[in-house]
Each structure stands twice: as structure tokens, then as C-alpha cells.
BANU-275735 format. One record per residue (C-alpha): y, z, x; residue in three letters. Coordinates in steps of 0.02 Angstrom, whole numbers, plus 50000, padded with zeros to 5 digits. Layout:
YZXALA/...
END
This chain:
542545070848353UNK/543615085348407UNK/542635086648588UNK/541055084048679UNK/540745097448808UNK/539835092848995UNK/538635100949066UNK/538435120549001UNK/537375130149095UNK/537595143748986UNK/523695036247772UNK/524015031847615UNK/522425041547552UNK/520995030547503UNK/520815034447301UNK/518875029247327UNK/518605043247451UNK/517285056847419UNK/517695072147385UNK/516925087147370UNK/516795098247222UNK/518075111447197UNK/516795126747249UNK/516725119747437UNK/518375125447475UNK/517795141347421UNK/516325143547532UNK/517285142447678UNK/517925124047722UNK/518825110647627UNK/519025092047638UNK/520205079547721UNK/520335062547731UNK/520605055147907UNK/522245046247893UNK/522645027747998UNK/522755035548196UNK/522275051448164UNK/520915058548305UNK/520095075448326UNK/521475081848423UNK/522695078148292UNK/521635085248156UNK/521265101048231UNK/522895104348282UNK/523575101448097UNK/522285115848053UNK/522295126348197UNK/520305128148224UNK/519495119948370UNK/518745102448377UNK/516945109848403UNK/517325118748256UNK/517475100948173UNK/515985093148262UNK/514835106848192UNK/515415104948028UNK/515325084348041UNK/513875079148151UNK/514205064048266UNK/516045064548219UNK/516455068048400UNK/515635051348438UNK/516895040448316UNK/518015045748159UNK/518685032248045UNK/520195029447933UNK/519545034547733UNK/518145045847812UNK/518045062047744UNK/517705076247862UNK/517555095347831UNK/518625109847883UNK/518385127647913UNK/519705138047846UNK/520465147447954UNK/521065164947952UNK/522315174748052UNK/521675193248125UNK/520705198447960UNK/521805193347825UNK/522235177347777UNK/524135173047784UNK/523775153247735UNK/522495143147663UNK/522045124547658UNK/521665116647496UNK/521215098447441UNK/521805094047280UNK/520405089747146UNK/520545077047004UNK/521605082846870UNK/522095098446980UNK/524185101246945UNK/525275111047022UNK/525395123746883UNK/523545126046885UNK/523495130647088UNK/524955144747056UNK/523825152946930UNK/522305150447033UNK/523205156947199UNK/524265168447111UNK/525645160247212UNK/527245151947146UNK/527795135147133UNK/529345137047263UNK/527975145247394UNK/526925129547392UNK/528355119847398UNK/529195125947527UNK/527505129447615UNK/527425108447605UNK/528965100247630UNK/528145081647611UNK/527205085647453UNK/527945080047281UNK/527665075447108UNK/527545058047182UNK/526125062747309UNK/525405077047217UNK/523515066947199UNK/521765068947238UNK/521115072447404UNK/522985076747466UNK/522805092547575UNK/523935106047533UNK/524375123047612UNK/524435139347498UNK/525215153047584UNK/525275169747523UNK/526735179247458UNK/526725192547549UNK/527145180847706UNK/528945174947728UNK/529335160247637UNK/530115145947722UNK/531895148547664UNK/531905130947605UNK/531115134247445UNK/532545138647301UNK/532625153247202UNK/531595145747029UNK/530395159246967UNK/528735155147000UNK/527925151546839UNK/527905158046682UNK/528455173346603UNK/526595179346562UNK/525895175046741UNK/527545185146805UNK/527135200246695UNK/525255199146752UNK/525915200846938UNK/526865216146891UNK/528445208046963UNK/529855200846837UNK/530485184846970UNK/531045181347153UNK/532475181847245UNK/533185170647394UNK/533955182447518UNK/535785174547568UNK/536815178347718UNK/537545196447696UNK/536575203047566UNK/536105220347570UNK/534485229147494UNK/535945239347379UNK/536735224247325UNK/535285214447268UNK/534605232147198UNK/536225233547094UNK/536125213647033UNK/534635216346982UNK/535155233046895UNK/533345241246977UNK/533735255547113UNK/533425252647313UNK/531715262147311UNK/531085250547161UNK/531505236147290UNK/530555240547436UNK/529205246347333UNK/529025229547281UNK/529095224147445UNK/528675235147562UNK/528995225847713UNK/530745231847690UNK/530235247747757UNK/530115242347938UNK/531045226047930UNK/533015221047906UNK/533315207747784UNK/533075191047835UNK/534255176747769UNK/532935164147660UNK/531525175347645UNK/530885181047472UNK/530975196047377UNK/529865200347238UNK/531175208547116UNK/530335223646988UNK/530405226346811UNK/531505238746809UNK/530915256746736UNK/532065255246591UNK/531545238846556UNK/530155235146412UNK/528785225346498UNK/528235215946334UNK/527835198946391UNK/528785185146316UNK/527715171346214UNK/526855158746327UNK/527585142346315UNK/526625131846224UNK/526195119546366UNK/526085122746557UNK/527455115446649UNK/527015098246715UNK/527195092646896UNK/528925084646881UNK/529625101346811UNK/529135111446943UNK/529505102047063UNK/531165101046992UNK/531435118546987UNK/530775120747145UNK/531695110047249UNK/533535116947329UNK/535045108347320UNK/535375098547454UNK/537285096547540UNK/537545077547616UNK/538365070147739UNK/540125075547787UNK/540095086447855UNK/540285094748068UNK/539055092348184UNK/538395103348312UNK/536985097248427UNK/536375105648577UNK/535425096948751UNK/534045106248823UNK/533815095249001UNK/533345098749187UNK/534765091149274UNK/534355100549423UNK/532895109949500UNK/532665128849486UNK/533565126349691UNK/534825115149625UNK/533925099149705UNK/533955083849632UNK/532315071649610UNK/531725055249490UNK/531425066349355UNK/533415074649362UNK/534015057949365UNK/533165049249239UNK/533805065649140UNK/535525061949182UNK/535255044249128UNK/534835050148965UNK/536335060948947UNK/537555049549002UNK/536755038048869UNK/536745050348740UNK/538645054848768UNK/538915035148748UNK/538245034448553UNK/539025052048526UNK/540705042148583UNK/540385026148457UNK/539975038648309UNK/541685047748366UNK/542625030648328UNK/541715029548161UNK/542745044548112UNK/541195054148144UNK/541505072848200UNK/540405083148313UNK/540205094748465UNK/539015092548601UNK/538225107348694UNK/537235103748827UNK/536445115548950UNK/535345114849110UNK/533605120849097UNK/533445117449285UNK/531685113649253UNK/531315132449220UNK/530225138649031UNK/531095154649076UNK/532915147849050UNK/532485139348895UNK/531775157948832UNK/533365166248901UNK/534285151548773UNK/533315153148637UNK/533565171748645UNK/535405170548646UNK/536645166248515UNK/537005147548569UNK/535765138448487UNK/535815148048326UNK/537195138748233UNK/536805120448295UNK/536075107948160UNK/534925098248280UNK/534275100248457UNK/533585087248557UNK/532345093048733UNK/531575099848805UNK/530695089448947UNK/529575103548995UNK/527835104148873UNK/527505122148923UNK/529365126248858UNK/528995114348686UNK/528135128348603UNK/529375141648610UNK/530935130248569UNK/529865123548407UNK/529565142148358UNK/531325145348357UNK/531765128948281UNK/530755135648131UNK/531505151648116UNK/533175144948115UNK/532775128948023UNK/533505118348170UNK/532875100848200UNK/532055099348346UNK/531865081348438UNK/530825078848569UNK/531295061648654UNK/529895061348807UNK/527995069148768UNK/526755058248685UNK/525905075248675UNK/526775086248554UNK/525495099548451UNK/526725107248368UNK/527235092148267UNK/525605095648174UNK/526165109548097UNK/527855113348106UNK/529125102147991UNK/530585103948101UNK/529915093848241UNK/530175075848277UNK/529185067148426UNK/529855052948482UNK/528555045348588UNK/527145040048473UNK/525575048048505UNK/524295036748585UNK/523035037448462UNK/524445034248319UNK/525075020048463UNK/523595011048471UNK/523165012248253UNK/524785001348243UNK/524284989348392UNK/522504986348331UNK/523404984448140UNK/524774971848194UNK/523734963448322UNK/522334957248167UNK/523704954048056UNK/524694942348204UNK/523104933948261UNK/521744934548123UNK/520084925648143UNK/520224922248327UNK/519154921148482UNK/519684937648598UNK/519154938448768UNK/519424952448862UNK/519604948949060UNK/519224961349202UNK/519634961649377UNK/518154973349423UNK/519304988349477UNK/520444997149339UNK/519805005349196UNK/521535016349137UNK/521465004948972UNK/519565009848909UNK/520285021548770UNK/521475008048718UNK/520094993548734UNK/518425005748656UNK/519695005448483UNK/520224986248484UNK/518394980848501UNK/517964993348357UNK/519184984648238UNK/518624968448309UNK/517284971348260UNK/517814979748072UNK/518644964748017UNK/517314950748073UNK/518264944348239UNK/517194934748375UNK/517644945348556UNK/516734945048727UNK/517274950348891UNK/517114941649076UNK/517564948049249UNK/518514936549350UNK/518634939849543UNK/518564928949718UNK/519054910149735UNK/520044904949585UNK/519164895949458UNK/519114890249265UNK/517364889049214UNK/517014906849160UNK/518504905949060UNK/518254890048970UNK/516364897648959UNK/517054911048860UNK/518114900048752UNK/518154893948588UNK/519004878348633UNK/519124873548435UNK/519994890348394UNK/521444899848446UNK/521044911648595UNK/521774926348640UNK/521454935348821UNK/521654953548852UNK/521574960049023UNK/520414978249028UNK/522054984049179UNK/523984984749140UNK/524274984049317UNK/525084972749426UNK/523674968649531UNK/522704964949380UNK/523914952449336UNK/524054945049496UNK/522184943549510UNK/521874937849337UNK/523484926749296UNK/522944910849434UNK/521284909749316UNK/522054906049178UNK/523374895049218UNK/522394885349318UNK/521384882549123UNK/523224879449044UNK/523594865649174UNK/521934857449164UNK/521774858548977UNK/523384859948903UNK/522754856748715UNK/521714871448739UNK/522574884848604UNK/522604902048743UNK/523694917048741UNK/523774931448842UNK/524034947448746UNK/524454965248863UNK/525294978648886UNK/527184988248881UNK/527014991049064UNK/527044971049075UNK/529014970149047UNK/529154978949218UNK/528354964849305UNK/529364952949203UNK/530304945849350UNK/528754943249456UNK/527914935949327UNK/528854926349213UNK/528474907949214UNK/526764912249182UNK/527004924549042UNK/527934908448957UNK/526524895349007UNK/525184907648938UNK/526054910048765UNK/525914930348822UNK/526164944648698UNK/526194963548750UNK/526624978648647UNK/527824993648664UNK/528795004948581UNK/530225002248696UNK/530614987148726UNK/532694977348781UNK/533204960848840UNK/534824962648933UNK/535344948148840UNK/535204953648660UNK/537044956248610UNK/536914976048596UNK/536154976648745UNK/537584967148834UNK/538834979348753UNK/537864995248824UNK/537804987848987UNK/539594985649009UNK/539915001548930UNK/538785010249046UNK/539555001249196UNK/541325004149135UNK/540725024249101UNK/539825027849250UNK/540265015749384UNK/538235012849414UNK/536925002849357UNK/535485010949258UNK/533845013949376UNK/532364998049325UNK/531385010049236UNK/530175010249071UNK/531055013548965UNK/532805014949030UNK/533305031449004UNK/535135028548974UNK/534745015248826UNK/533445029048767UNK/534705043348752UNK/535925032348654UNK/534585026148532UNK/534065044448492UNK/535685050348507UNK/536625039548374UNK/534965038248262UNK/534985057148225UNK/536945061148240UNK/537195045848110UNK/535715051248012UNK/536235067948003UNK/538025059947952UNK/537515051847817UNK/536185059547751UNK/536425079547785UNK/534925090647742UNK/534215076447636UNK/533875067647794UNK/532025069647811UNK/531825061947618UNK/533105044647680UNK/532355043147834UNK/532045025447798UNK/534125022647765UNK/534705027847926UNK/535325009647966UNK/535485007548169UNK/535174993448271UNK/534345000748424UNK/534434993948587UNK/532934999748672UNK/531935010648531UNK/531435006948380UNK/531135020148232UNK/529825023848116UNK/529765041448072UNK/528315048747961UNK/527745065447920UNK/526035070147995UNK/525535079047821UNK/526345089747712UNK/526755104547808UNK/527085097547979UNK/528365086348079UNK/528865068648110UNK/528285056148221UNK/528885039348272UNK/527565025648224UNK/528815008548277UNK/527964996848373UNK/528544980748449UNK/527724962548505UNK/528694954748638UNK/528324934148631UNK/528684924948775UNK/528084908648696UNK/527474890948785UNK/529354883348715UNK/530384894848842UNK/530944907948690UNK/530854927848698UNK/530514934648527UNK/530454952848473UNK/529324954248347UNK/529694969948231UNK/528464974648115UNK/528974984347955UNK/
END
């Protein structure tokens, strides 16, 4: 690593789903199939209409959506013209047939879809077709479209990839067709400079007979276009430059809990930047001070700074999210966003990576794992007759309770501690497993005397206690009954400061920093080296074909764990790991990691 700078202030579809014929996308909506954790939200942000929108489309789907159901969506459209469309791929439907139907080419739709391929190219997949006449994400390569008679028909002979210093002469004069034929073909060029990876429609040129080459004898299949439509990617190798976008200090240069949980995650960060550096791995770090402020992150993303890195990771302001993800498109940056859960640009943009798993994705791999861990069980979910902050979280486990056939009730347990309405709610043949309706601490300590005072009484009785990630705060307080109960909670962030790696971070950060991390959730400084050598080592190894080996960036994480998939084909990445922490009835803490 030559130097690291300091602060600068400078679902699988379901195949048996219904779909409808080919003419309903063409009376304005189309079809999708709602994917595992996918809500309303989610859905209408990935096609920017409204959720009423939805609801009036789909009766009673504001009540409950399912995985496999099939719900329609208005297309939308942008001022009066249309600059995109949505469409849902039809049996038999290939990619050759949608150019001629959209009069589109095959890089456009691939580029326009950066998760779509011959692999994934099936029935009830939802697509987007974007026009030509809109700029072209300049991942797409420069493979003409189609085929020579569907060129001719266009009036346009093939398409050209802008690079970095080309002129409107010198692609004129490669192309042996003068400047006027150029913009005339593209008349955007009129008002607007050239733009590195947008694409050109290049003319026949006046000299040049027209006469349409013979059609090939069969239309290029999927593979072949995809093929041809794909760039060439660079890997690994090569220099690194990432950029920090973090309020280290208030817009009056005070500190508070939120500036130093940020500096936690910096000094972290700068710790796995510093391991990578000893792997031979070479990189600059840029990090600046947004001081809390959406106008400093403008005044950076209108400057040249950010321009050249390869990935950016920030910002912790969601009012500044928007802008830096617009930017990250333009420029084809990465952006990673370590703290929201709340991230709508994810949806639709596929430079953007959001760490923090959104809840309803969260709680889809909770419900998931928890039937697979725990099967035909007895649940019994306890109250303590105040808190209600888990109802989302408990509304969708007693829906797939109920999905898969598995007994549940639920008891409220308050005054003088006693047993008998928990053995009353018991299958005391089966396994049970108890689920308080509060992640507090007060819930706990209201709820915990019940049942051990069951487990001490009746200790053949087969009990566990199953909660939530705010439970390994209260590890300390609680601990000798989490082990007696046989307890379980999930997170997606989850350490014990005795795994091995953990120990090693510790000491490093000690040795580093003269301080002990704050007792947070999660711990910010394991948090920013997690991210920080995931995507620096990714990006390492992998280069630009990162986001297709996702799944062989090899870390062992101390704190996070990784699971990146893309929301749909034209959107971002989002971070679907969850954990089960066991502390079992033998005295052993087990992290459970689901693949």
C-alpha cells in the first residue's frame, strides 16, 4: 500500500406462477412475482410508482403479499415520454425476439440489467427496456445490436461506445461518415459534449449502398447475445482508490455518540486496510468529513475527488444517500452504505450495496431459518403486557407458523412469579420454543423468573427461549439464564470476544488506539474492518467482475457476516446474512451460520 491518508476535509421465481398473457403489459401494467422478503415498499420502489398505485391494481394486497404471488404493475412514464419500460418475460420469449419487438439492442437491455443472463433469462423474470435515445449505461460493450436487416430497418448501420478523448471528428472520420451525418443521427450532440460510455448511433454513410445483407438464417440465440453483449472485464491487480464519506464532527465542530461511533468505524476500517497492505495489497484511502452536513457531501460530489475512486463507502446521512447514489451511477463508482436499513435507491440503482439488511428481507431469513432449525414444534409467544416494538416482526412469524402447519399460542405473564400458565401453554411431549412479543430488558427481566422457575421444577421438560439481536447487549446481565433456557436470538451482527479473530482485533485495536471500543450493537470498530477488508479484498481479487464472484470473496468476519444479492436485475445489492447465536443448556456458545 503506498499510503493511507487521515482525515481530508477536502426469489428464485416460482416456475408454477401465473402469468399473464403477453397483451397485459401492453395495456398499461405488467406482472411480477413477489420474491422471499419483498414488501410493498420494496416493490414500489424497484418501479418507481406509489404503493396505492399497487393496492388499486391488486385489491387487499395492502393487507398481506406472499412469496410466488403475482401482483400487477402500472408502467410508469417519465414527463410524457417514456424513457424505460418494465417487461415480464413470456414463455418462449428470447432475447432476440424483445430487440425486434422494442426496437432496442441487445447491449441496451443488457446493460439496462446488469443481473440478467442467459442463465436467468426465464419466464416471469422482470426486465427493463430502455430506449435508445436515453444514455446507455456505459457498461454495455460495443456489439451491434442485432442483425444486419433489423440495423438497416432502423436506418442506422451499428453503435458506438464513446471512450475517454474521443471527439465527434474522430469517430466521424473512423467511421469514414462526416460530423453533421453524426449528430444527425444523434441529435443530442447538438446541445450536449460527449460523454465517456454513452452510445452513438453511427449512419450509413451517403456513399455507402444501403442494400441489406442476407438475414442469417437463424436468430441469434440467448447465449450469443449475451456473449456479444457482455464487456470485457479487467481483474484483480490492480490500485485501489477508496474514498470515506463520515461525520466526524458536527457542522460546529462538536463531538456526540454518533461522531464517535463514526470514528470507531474509521479507525476500524484503517485496521483491515492495514492487513490487506501486508498481503501485498496496494491502495489509497481518502477520507473526508461530512460534518454531518447534505450540503458538504453535494460540494464533494461536485468536485473532482471522488471522480477517479473505485469504491466509496458513506454516507451516514439518508437525506445525503440519494445524491451520492446518483453520482455513483454516473461515474460507475460502487457505493456502500454500511448503516441504513432503509436504502431506496438500492432498488434501482446497481451500484449500491446496503449493508444493513432491510427488515422485511431480515425477518424472510429469520422466519426461513427459524422453521428449518426448529420444525414441528410447540411456539409460545410470551408477553409482559407493555411493549409492542416487535408486532411487525411477530404478525410475519405467526403467518409462517401458520404456512407450514406449526402449533403456536401466546400468554401474558405479569405479577407474582409463577409456572402454571407456562406449563398450561406447553406441549410437555414436544419440543417448545418461547418467544417474548419485547426485545427489551425489562421484558426479559419480567419474563425470564417464569421460565426458569419451569426449567428448575421440570427439568425433562424440552424449552428454549428464542429472541432477539438486541439480547447480546444484555448478555452479561443475563447469562446463566440464557444457558439454562437453551436461548437462541438472531442478528446480523453478532462477536464473541473470544473467537480467535476477535481476540486479534482487540489487541490490535488496543495496541492502535490506546482505547477500548464503546459496548455498542454492533461495535463500530469491528464493523468498519469487516466492510472494509470485504470490499478492498473483493475488489482485489475480483476487479470489475466483482459483482458476478460475490460469493468467492473468502473473509472471515469478525462481527458481520455477508450475503450479498441483487434486488432484481437492474438494481443494487443487499446483505441477506443472518446469524443464530446458541447459548445451549451444556455451557457452549455456538454461532450458527446459515448458507
Amino acid at each position: 500500500m503506498n499510503r493511507i491518508y487521515p482525515f481530508m476535509l477536502a426469489v428464485a421465481l416460482s416456475a408454477t406462477a401465473a402469468f399473464l398473457p403477453l397483451q397485459a403489459q401492453e395495456t398499461g401494467y405488467f406482472l411480477h412475482t413477489v420474491g422471499k422478503g419483498q414488501s410493498l415498499y420494496s416493490i414500489a420502489s424497484m418501479y418507481h410508482v406509489s404503493i396505492d398505485d399497487i393496492v388499486r391494481l391488486n385489491p387487499g394486497s395492502d393487507a398481506k403479499i406472499r412469496a410466488g404471488q403475482a401482483l400487477k404493475i402500472p408502467q410508469a412514464a417519465t414527463d410524457n415520454t417514456r424513457q424505460k419500460q418494465f417487461h415480464t418475460i413470456q414463455a418462449g420469449e428470447t432475447l432476440y425476439q424483445l430487440t425486434v419487438k422494442y426496437q432496442v439492442s441487445a447491449p441496451a437491455i443488457c446493460a439496462a440489467n446488469p443481473g440478467l443472463s442467459a442463465n436467468n433469462f426465464r419466464i416471469g423474470q422482470v426486465i427493463v427496456i430502455p430506449s435508445e435515445t436515453a444514455s446507455a449505461p456505459t457498461a454495455a460493450a460495443t456489439t451491434e445490436p442485432s442483425t444486419p436487416a433489423a440495423r438497416q430497418d432502423r436506418g442506422w448501420k451499428t453503435m458506438h461506445k464513446v471512450e475517454k478523448k474521443e471527439t465527434i471528428f474522430s469517430i466521424s472520420r473512423q467511421y469514414g461518415i462526416t460530423q453533421e451525418e453524426l449528430m444527425a443521427a444523434n441529435p443530442e450532440l447538438r446541445t450536449n459534449k460527449l460523454k465517456k460510455g454513452s452510445f452513438l448511433f453511427i449512419p450509413y454513410a451517403k456513399s455507402e449502398s444501403p442494400a441489406a445483407p442476407a438475414a442469417p438464417a437463424a436468430a441469434p440465440t440467448n447465449e450469443e447475445l449475451f456473449n456479444q453483449s457482455r464487456p470485457a472485464v479487467a481483474h484483480g491487480g490492480k490500485h485501489l482508490k477508496a474514498a470515506l464519506l463520515l461525520p466526524f464532527t458536527g457542522a460546529n465542530g462538536s463531538k456526540d455518540e454518533e461522531q464517535v461511533r463514526m470514528l470507531e468505524f474509521y479507525e476500524g476500517f484503517l485496521l483491515a486496510a492495514d492487513s490487506l497492505k501486508r498481503q501485498g495489497v496496494s491502495m489509497d484511502i481518502y477520507t473526508y468529513d461530512t460534518k454531518g452536513s447534505q450540503q458538504v457531501v453535494k460540494q464533494l460530489i461536485a468536485g473532482p475527488q471522488l471522480k477517479e475512486m473505485d469504491v466509496v463507502f458513506g454516507p451516514n446521512q439518508t437525506e445525503a444517500t440519494q445524491a451520492l447514489a446518483e453520482f455513483a451511477r454516473k461515474n460507475q463508482t460502487r457505493l456502500v452504505v454500511p448503516f441504513a436499513n432503509k436504502v431506496e435507491e438500492v432498488f434501482s440503482n446497481p451500484y449500491v450495496y446496503q449493508v444493513n439488511t432491510p427488515q422485511s428481507y431480515l425477518y424472510s431469513e429469520v422466519y426461513e431459518h427459524f422453521i428449518r432449525r426448529f420444525g414441528k414444534t410447540n411456539v409460545v409467544f410470551l408477553s409482559d403486557g407493555a411493549s409492542k416494538e416487535k408486532d411487525e416482526f411477530l404478525k410475519g412469524m405467526k403467518e409462517e407458523l401458520k404456512a407450514n402447519g406449526i402449533a403456536f399460542r401466546q400468554v401474558q405473564l405479569d405479577g407474582e412469579v409463577d409456572g402454571t400458565k407456562v406449563i398450561a401453554a406447553m406441549d410437555t411431549l414436544r419440543q417448545n420454543v418461547f418467544i417474548p412479543t419485547s426485545g427489551s430488558n425489562t421484558a426479559l427481566i419480567r419474563l425470564l423468573p417464569h421460565l426458569t422457575l419451569v426449567r428448575r421444577e421440570h427439568p425433562n421438560f424440552d424449552m428454549h427461549l428464542f429472541g432477539y439481536p438486541e439480547w447480546q447487549t444484555y448478555t452479561n446481565e443475563h447469562l446463566a439464564s440464557f444457558y439454562e433456557l437453551d436461548t437462541y436470538f438472531y442478528s446480523s451482527f453478532y462477536t464473541n470476544n473470544l473467537f480467535p479473530e476477535a481476540v486479534r482485533f482487540i489487541y490490535n485495536y488496543r495496541r492502535w488506539y490506546s482505547k477500548d471500543m464503546r459496548n455498542t450493537f454492533p461495535k463500530y470498530g469491528m464493523l468498519g474492518f469487516d466492510i472494509g477488508y470485504f470490499f478492498l479484498k473483493g475488489l482485489t481479487e475480483q476487479g470489475n467482475k466483482l459483482e458476478e464472484q460475490l460469493d468467492q470473496v473468502r473473509v472471515v468476519p469478525i462481527q458481520t457476516g455477508f450475503k450479498f444479492e441483487r434486488v432484481n436485475n437492474w438494481g443494487g445489492f443487499i446483505n441477506r446474512k443472518v446469524f443464530f447465536v446458541h447459548f445451549t443448556n451444556d455451557y457452549e456458545l455456538v454461532k450458527l451460520d446459515f448458507e
